[in-house]
Structures are given as structure tokens and as C-alpha cells.
C-alpha positions in Angstrom: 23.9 16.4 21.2 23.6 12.9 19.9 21.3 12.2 16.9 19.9 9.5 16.1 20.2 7.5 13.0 17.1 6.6 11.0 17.4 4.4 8.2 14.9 2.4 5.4 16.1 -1.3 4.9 13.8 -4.1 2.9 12.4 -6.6 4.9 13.4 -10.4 5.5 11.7 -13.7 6.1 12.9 -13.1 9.6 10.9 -9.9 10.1 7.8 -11.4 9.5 6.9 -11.5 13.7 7.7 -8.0 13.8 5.8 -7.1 10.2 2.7 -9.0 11.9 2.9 -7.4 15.0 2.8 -3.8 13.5 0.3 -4.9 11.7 -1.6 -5.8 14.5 -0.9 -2.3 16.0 -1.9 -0.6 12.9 -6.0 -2.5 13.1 -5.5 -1.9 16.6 -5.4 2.1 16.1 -7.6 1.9 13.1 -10.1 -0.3 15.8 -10.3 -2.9 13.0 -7.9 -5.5 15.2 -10.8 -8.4 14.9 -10.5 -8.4 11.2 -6.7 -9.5 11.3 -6.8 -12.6 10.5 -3.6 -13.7 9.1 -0.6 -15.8 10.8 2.8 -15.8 10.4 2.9 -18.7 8.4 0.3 -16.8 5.8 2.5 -13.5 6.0 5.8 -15.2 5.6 5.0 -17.0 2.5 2.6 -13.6 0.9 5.4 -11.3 1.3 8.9 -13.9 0.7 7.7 -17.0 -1.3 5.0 -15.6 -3.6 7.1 -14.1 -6.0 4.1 -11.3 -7.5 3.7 -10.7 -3.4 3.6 -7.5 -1.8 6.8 -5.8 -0.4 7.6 -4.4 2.8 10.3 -1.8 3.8 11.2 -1.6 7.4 11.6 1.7 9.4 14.9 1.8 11.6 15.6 4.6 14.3 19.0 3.3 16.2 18.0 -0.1 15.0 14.5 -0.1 16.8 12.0 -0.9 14.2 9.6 2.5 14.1 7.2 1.8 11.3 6.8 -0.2 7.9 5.4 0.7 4.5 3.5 -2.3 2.6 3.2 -1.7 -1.2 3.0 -3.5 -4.7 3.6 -2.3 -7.7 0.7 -1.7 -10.3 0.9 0.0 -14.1 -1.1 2.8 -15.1 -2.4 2.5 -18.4 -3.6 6.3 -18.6 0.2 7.0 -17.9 1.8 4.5 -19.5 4.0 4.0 -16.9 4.8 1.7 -13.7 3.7 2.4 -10.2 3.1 1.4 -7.1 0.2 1.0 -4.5 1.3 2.0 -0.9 -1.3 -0.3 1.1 -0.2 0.4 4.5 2.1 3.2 5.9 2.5 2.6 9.9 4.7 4.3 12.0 4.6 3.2 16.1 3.2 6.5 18.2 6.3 7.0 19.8 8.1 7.4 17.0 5.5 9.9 14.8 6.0 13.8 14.2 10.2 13.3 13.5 8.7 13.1 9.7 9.0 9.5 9.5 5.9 8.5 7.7 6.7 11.0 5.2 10.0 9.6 4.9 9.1 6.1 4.6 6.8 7.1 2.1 8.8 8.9 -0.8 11.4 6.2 -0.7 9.0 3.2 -1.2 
């Protein structure tokens, strides 16, 4: 029985098409695809050039992206202590109920 390996890797300036596009997916399912308005251009330099950007960790099943996991990281000032602020969690249909999302989201 072969299983398949799933991994969690940081994105790069070269997964910004694919970062986009899930994005795109995500407004698509949410019905909210006409207020995407970004470009990769936009993305690119948000997430790899602005250096208080958001991050993004890319989802892997046998090296076929299956979801992504936007977040920043905040403080709170009740807790004294750093955070972060998951933004968007997205994982691609064919790919949901293995536990993915859940996945994704305790190692961000």
C-alpha cells in the first residue's frame, strides 16, 4: 500500500503564480472572486520584498501543491506574548478530509 507523503515547506518568490492562483480558488469558493484584485507583481513584492509582509507556508502531497496557510505575526498585549494571525487557510477540494487543513494549521 503506498502512502503518500505530505509535507509543509515556506514559500518562495517563485510560488507566487501558484500562491495567486489558490487564492483565486479560495474567493472562488468563498463567491468573493470579483474582489481579487491583486497581481502577481503586487503578491510577489507583499509576501518576498516587504520585509513586515505576510508569510505563506505551502502544502505538499507527493509534491503537488494541496493548500496554503497565509499569516502574520501580531503581539498580544493582554498576554504579553507574540502571536500570529492565520488570514487564510485553503486547502484544494480534492485534497480536503485527509486532515490537511488541520495540519497546515498547527504548524504555522
Amino acid at each position: 500500500m503506498k502512502t503518500s507523503a505530505f509535507k509543509i515547506r515556506n514559500a518562495r518568490p517563485e510560488d507566487t503564480g501558484l500562491i495567486l492562483q489558490m487564492i483565486r480558488e479560495l474567493a472562488d469558493f468563498e463567491q468573493l472572486l470579483d474582489q481579487v484584485v491583486t497581481d502577481e507583481k503586487t503578491l510577489k513584492h507583499s509576501l518576498f520584498v516587504d520585509p513586515k509582509g505576510p508569510e505563506v507556508l505551502i502544502a505538499e502531497e507527493d509534491y503537488q501543491p494541496v493548500g496554503f496557510v497565509l499569516f502574520f505575526h501580531n503581539f498580544s498585549t493582554f498576554l504579553g506574548k507574540k502571536g500570529i494571525y492565520i488570514e487564510d487557510l485553503y486547502v484544494r477540494s480534492e485534497y480536503r478530509g485527509k486532515g490537511y487543513g488541520e495540519l497546515i494549521r498547527t504548524l504555522s
